[in-house]
BADO-990530 format. One record per residue (C-alpha): residue in one letter; x negated, y negated, z negated. Coordinates in pm, whole numbers, plus 32768, in hexadecimal, padded with zeros to 4 digits. Layout:
BADO-990530
AXYZ...
//
This chain:
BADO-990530
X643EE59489CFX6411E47588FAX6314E3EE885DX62D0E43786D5X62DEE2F485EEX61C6E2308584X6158E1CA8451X6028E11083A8X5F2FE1E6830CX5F50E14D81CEX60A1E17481ACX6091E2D7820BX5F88E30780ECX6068E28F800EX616AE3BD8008X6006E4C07FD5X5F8DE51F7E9DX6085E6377DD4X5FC1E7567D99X5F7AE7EA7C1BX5E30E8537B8EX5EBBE99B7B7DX5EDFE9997D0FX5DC6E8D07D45X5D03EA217C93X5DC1EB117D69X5D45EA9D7EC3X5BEDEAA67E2CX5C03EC037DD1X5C8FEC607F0DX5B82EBB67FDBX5A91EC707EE8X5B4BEDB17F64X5B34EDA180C2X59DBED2B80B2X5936EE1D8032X5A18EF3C8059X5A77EEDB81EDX59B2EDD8829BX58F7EE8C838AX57BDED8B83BAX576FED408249X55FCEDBB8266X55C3ED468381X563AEBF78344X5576EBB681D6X5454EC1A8282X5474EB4283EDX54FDEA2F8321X5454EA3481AAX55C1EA1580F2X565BEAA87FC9X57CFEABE7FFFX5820EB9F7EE2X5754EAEA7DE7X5831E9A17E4DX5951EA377E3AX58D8EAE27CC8X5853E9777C58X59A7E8F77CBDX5A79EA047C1FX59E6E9EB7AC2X59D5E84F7ACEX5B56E8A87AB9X5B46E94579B6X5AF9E84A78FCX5C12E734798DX5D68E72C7923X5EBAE67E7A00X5E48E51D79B0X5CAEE52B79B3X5CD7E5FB7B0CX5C30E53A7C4AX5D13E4987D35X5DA9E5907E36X5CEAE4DB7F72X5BE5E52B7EA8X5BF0E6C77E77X5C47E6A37FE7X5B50E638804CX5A37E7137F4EX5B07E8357FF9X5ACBE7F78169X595DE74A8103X5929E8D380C0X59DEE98281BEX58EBE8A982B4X57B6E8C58234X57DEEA4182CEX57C8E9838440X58DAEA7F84A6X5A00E9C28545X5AC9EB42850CX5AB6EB1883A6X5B7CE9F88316X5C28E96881D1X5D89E8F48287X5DF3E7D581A1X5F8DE81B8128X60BBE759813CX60C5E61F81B5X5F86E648826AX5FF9E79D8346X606FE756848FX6009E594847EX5EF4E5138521X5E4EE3CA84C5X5DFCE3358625X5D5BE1C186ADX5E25E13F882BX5D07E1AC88F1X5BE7E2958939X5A70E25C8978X59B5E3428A39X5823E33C8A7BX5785E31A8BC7X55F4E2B68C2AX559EE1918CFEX54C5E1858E2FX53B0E1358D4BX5400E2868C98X547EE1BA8B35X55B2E2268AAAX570CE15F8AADX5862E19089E0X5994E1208ACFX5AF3E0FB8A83X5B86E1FC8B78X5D03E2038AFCX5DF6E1578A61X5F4FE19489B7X604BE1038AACX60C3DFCD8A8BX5FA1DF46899BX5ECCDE2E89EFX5DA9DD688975X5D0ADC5889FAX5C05DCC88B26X5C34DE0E8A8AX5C77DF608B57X5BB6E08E8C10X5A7BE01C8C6FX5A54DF328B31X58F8DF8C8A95X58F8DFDC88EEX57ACDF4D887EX57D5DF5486F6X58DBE00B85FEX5932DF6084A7X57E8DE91851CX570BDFB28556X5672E0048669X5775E125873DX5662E2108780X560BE20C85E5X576FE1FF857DX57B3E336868CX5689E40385FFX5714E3C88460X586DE41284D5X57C1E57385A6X56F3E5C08440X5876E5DB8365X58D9E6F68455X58ABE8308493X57E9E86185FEX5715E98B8609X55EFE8A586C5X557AE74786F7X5668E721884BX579AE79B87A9X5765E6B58674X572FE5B58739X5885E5F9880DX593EE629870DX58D7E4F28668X5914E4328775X5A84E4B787B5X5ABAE49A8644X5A72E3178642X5BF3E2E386BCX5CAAE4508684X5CA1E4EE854CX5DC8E641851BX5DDDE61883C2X5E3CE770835CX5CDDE7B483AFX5C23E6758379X5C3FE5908264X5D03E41A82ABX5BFFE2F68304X5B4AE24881B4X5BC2E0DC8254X5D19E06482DBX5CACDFD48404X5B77DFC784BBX5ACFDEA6856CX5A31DEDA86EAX5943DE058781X5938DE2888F8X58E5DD948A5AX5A30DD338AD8X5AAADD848C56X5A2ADC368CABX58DDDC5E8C1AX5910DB878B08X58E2DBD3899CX5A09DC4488CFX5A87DCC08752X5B93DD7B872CX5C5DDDFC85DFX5D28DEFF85F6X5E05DFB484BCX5DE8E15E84B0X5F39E1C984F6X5FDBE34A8480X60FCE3F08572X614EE552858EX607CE61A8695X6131E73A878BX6176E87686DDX606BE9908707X6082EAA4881BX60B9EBC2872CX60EAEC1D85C1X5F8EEC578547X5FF1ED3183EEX60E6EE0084C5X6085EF6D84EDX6080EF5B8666X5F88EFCE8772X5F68EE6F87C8X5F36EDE08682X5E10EF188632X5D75EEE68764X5D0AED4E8756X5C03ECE98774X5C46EB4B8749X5BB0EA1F86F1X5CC0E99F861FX5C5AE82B861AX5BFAE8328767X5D6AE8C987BBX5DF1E7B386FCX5D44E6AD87AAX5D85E72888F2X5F2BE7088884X5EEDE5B58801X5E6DE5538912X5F8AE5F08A13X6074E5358911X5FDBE3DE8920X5F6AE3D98A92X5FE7E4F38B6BX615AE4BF8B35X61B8E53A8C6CX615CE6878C38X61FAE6918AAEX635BE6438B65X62E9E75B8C7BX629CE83E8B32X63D5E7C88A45X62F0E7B8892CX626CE93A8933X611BE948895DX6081EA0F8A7FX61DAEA318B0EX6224EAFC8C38X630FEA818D21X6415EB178DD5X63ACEA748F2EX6248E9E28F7BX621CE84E8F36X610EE76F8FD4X609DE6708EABX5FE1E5608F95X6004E55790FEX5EDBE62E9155X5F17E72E9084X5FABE89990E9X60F6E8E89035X60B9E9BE8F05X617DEA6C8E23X6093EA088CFAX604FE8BF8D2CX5FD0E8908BB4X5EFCE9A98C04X5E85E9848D92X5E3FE87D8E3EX5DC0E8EA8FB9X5D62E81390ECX5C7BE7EB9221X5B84E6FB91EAX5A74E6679348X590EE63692C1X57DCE5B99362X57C6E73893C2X58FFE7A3940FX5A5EE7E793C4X5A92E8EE929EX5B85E941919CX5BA6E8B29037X5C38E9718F34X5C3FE9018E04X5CE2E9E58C9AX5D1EE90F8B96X5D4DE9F78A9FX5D6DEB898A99X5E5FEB778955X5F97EC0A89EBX605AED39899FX607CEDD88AC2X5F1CEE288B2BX5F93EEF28C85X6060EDDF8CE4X5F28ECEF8C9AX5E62EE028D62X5F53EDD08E8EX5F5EEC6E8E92X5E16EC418EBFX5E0FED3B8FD8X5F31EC8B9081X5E69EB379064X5D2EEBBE90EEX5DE2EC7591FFX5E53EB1F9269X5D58EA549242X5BFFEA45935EX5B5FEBB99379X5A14EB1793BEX59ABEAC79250X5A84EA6D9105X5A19E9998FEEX5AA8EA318E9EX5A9AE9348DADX5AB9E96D8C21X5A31E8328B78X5AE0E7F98A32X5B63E9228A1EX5B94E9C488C6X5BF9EB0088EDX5D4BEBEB88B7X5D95ED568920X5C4AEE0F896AX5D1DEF038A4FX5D60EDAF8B23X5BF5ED918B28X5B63EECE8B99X5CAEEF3F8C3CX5C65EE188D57X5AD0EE5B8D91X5B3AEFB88E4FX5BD8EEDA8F47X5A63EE3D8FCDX595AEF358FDDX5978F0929056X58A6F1318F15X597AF1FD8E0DX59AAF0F68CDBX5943F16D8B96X5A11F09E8A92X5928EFFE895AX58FFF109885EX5963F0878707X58EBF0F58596X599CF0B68467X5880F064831FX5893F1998231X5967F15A80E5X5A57F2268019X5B75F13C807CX5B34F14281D1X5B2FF2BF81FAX5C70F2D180F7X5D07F1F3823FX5C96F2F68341X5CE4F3FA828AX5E51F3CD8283X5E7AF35583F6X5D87F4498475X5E99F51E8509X5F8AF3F98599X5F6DF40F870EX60CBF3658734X6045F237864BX5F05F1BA85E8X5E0EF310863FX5CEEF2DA852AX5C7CF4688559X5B27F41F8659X5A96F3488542X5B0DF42B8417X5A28F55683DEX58E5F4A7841AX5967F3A482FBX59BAF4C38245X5837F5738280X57D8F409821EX57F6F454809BX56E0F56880D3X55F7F4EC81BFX55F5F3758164X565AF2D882CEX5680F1AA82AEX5797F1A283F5X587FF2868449X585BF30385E3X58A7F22C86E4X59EBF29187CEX5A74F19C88B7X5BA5F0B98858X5C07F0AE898FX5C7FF20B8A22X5BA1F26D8B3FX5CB8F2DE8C2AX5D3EF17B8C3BX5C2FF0D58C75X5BFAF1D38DA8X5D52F1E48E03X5D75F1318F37X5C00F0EF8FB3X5B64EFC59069X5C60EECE912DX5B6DEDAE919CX5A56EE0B927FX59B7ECA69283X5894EC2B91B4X58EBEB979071X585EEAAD8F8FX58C9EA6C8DF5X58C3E9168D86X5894E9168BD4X5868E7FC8AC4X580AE815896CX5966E8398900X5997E99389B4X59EAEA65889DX5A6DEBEF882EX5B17EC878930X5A7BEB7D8A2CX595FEBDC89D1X5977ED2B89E3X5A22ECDE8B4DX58BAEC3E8B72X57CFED3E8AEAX58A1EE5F8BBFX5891ED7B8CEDX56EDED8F8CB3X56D8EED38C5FX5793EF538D5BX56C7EE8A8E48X5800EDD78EEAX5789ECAC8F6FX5691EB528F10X5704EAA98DC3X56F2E9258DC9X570FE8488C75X573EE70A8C05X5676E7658AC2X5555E8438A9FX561AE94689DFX577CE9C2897CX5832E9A58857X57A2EAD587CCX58CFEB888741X58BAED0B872EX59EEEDAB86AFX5B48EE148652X5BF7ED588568X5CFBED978479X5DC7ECD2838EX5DDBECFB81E7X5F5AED288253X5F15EE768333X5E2CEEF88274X5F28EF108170X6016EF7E826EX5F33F09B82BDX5F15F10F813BX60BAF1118137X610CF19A82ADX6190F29C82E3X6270F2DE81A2X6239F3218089X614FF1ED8030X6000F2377F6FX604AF1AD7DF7X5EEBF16C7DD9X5E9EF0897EFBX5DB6EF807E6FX5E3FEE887F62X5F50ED867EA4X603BEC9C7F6EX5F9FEB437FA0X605CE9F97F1AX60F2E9137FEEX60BEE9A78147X5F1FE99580EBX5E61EA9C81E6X5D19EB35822AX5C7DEB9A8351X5B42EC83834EX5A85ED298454X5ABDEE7D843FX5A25EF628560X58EAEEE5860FX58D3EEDC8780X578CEF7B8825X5723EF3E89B9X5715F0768A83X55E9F08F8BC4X5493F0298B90X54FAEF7A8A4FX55B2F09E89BDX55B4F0848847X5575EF398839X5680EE64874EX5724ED1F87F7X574AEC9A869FX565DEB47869BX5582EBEC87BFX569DEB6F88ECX567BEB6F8A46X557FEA9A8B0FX55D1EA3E8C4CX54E7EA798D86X5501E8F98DBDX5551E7D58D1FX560FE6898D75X5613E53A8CDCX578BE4898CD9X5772E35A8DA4X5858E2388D78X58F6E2B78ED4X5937E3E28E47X59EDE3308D09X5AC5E2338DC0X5ACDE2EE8F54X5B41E4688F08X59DEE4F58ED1X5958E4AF9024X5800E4F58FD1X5820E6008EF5X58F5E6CE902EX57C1E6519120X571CE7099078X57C8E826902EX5836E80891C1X567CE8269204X566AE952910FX5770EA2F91C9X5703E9969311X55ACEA2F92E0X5657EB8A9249X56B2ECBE936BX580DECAC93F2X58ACEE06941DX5A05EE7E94C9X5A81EFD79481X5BD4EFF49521X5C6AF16F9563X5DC6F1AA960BX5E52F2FA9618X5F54F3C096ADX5FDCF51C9650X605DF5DB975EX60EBF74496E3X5FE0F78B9611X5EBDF6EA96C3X5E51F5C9964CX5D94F4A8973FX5CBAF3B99683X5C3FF2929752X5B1AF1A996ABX5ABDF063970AX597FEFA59630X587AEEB79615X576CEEE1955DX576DF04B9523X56D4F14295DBX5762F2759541X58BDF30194A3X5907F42693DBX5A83F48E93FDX5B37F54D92B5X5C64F607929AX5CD8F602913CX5B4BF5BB90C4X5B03F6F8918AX59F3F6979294X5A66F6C49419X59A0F60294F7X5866F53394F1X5844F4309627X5715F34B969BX5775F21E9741X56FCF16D9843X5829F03C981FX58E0F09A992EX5A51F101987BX5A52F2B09867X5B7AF3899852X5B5FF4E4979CX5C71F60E9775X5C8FF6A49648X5D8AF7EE961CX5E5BF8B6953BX5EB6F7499482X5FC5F74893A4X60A7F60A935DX6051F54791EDX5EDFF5BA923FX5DFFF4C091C5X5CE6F45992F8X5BB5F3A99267X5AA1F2DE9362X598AF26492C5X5886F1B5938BX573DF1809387X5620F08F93C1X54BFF12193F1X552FF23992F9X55C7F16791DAX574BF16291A6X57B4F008920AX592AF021925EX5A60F14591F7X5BDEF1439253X5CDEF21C9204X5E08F286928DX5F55F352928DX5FA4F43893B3
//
């Protein structure tokens, strides 16, 4: 899979720039429409945040009025007014996607900084990769940024963080620091300067300046078709710029796995590949990456997801299973720093598979509008497509008693995300950064509630992103599908392959937060770590030390069950540590309950039936701490 070609921004900016007034006022209304008629977290956000997006978007609307073909602003311009509003929301779901040329390019520097603290505790910006093949003099990973354009990094980082659209101060901040050298332009708009000038401690200490020219290539196409009418394309729940980044970089630094992928994103291989040399073959290996890793307390397993934006969330489901099956039963590290999101079934399908409590999937709550019911009103009896009946009649009741959301029903069918039960027995530990967003952090908020394991992060919160998101695309889709199409759907076709994005179904946490919105609130970790420069240049030693101490400290439990079916007696034999009691079912019918001393017991069960479903679940001074299932 080759690389795409490479061109200077400015010439790139030179082909932009051919949309009418008339257009121009289109993608205005539209934004107006889905504002206020769709986007879920509109109160919520004018009050957390003190903006006004309607009035902005009104302001703009009739300044148009008043400009003709030749006194209109400059196209860079109205791009840039347009996604000005679309983030002052702080909602990285709902997004102004700039049209053609901009779709699918990304404006990118030949490196990437990341931020780590000293043993003082002060902060440093390193160079941690490079584009192959370029060079610069005592330049490469390890080489310290100390000023941008001549200010100060940490200054220039925090501006950049305050033009986007982080729900809190550590996702700003992330997200201004990634945004320094990779901008998606479909969702962000092109750099004010052609080239930017870095100041920096070079690799031999010495004091360096470097100019280097923004340059525009083509990033990897997207999993999925986000305006299809697909289960996969309803259920996201995606950080699009986030998703973007995460291609761009797999296209500028992980080549190996594009040519493993062919250029489709998330692939899933016929036969499992092994990216570095310590990895365990996957078939996802833009998805997975899974390997054992020693720490100053042991030997545990390290796996980390990428991304949960695949179509196939079973086969996601599995593939995690396989990796954790082979990987060290003593304790595993899941690690989902950086990642923005994708299928919420992915999510909450894969939690089952660590904890022996029945998941409850995130219920969800559409605002209450006329235009949203009119959607759930004609797909409220679609089983077979996309099933909008749980959140119809209490839109419907909305009209009379003045609610401002509809219920909340899970996304996420309950079922699935039950289907299989827990697979690892060790202790497990969840490593987040600010940039954990959507269906990662719903992954996150179900792996608290749900009381799963210890969470550690790099920042004091997550991303904060609570919900499903839809596209202006399927939301028209909705109004025309099935046959015939509504005449009066108020959504019009967008010029030039323009888009919107718009959060449309708030997530809630289930347990002791139960009704709580993710939205801006996130998920705080139990403890915290501080990136050191090991971590940034040596694989994250210190950030696994001390995930290695956390599961260290945390019970280890084995639950293994053999059986045999003779006629139609069944012999179950149990061997554990850790537990000192198991409850056998037979097709969730209870048959035996067994305290255990830890010597390995064998019990008879009769009239058993092959395809019966046998159930142990074990327990630890009277709390459930461990479940398997199986087949007889």
């Amino acid at each position: 899979m080759k690389a795409a070609a490479v061109v200077p921004l400015s010439q790139f900016l030179d082909s932009a720039g051919t949309l009418t007034l008339d257009q121009r006022k289109l993608l205005v209304d539209q934004s107006l429409l889905l504002l206020e008629q769709n986007y879920v977290h509109l109160q919520l956000k004018v009050a957390m945040h003190a903006v006004n997006p309607l009035q902005r978007l009104r302001v703009m609307r009739a300044r148009m009025e008043r400009q003709t073909a030749e006194t209109m602003e400059a196209e860079w311009l109205f791009h840039r007014q347009m996604s000005s509003i679309f983030h002052s929301v702080r909602d990285l779901h709902t997004n102004y996607l700039l049209p053609a040329p901009f779709a699918g390019k990304i404006a990118f520097l030949p490196f990437m900084i990341e931020k780590c603290v000293d043993e003082a505790g002060g902060e440093q910006y390193l160079i941690t990769r490079t584009v192959t093949g370029y060079t610069a003099p005592q330049f490469g990973a390890g080489a310290e940024v100390t000023h941008w354009n001549g200010t100060p990094i940490a200054r220039a980082v925090a501006l950049n963080g305050a033009q986007f659209a982080g729900s809190n101060d550590a996702a700003n901040l992330a997200r201004g620091l990634e945004s320094l050298t990779l901008r998606p332009l479909v969702i962000q708009s092109p750099p004010d300067e052609d080239w930017v000038t870095l100041t920096y401690v070079g690799l031999d200490g010495s004091s360096q300046e470097l100019r280097e020219q923004w340059k525009v290539t083509t990033n990897l196409p997207p999993m999925t078709d986000l305006d299809a009418l697909t289960p996969a394309s309803a259920s996201m729940g995606l950080d699009l710029d986030s998703d973007e980044k995460s291609r761009a970089k797999k296209a500028l630094y992980v080549r190996e796995v594009v040519d493993l992928e062919r250029g489709q994103s998330s692939a899933e291989l016929k036969n499992p590949k092994a990216v570095g040399g310590d990895d365990l073959p996957t078939t996802m290996p833009g998805v997975f990456r899974a390997r054992e890793v020693v720490t100053a307390s042991g030997t545990f397993g390290h796996l980390r997801i990428f991304t949960f934006s695949v179509t196939d969330p079973i086969a996601f489901r599995d593939e995690f299973v396989r990796l954790a099956a082979a990987l060290p039963q003593n304790g595993l590290i899941v690690d989902v720093r950086d990642n923005g999101g994708g299928h919420i079934y992915a999510s909450e399908f894969t939690l089952q598979t660590l904890t022996p409590r029945h998941i409850s999937p995130e219920p969800v709550q559409f605002i209450s509008t006329p235009l949203n019911l009119r959607i759930c009103r004609r797909h409220k009896d679609n089983p077979a497509g996309i099933d909008l009946g749980p959140w119809f009649d209490s839109l419907d009741l909305a009209t009379e008693t003045g609610a401002a959301y509809s219920a909340a029903k899970p996304i996420t069918p309950e079922d699935g995300a039950n289907a299989i039960g827990q697979t690892y027995y060790g202790p497990v530990v969840l490593i987040t950064d600010a940039r954990v967003y959507s269906a990662t952090d719903i992954f996150t908020a179900g792996f608290a509630d749900h009381q799963i394991g210890q969470i550690l992060g790099v920042d004091e919160n997550t991303g904060a992103g609570g919900a499903n998101v839809w596209t202006h695309g399927l939301l028209a889709t909705l109004l025309n599908e099935p046959p015939p199409p509504d005449e009066t759907s108020p959504y019009v076709a967008l010029p030039n392959g323009a888009n919107l994005r718009v959060a449309i179904r708030r997530t809630l946490r289930v347990g002791d937060l139960a009704g709580t919105p993710v939205e801006d609130l996130g998920v705080r970790p139990d403890s915290t770590h501080q990136m050191t420069r090991r971590d940034l240049l040596e694989g994250n030693v210190d950030l696994l030390d001390a995930a290695g101490a956390l599961l260290a400290a945390m019970p280890n439990r084995r639950l293994d069950v053999t059986t045999k079916l003779t006629g139609t007696t069944l012999t179950v034999e149990l061997d554990v540590d850790g537990l000192d009691r198991v409850d056998l079912y037979l097709d969730d019918r209870p048959i035996s309950s067994e305290d255990l001393a830890g010597d390995p017991i064998s019990i008879d069960i009769v009239d058993v039936t092959p395809g019966q479903l046998l159930r142990a679940d074990g327990y630890s001074a009277g709390t459930l701490t461990a479940s398997r299932r199986s087949v007889v």
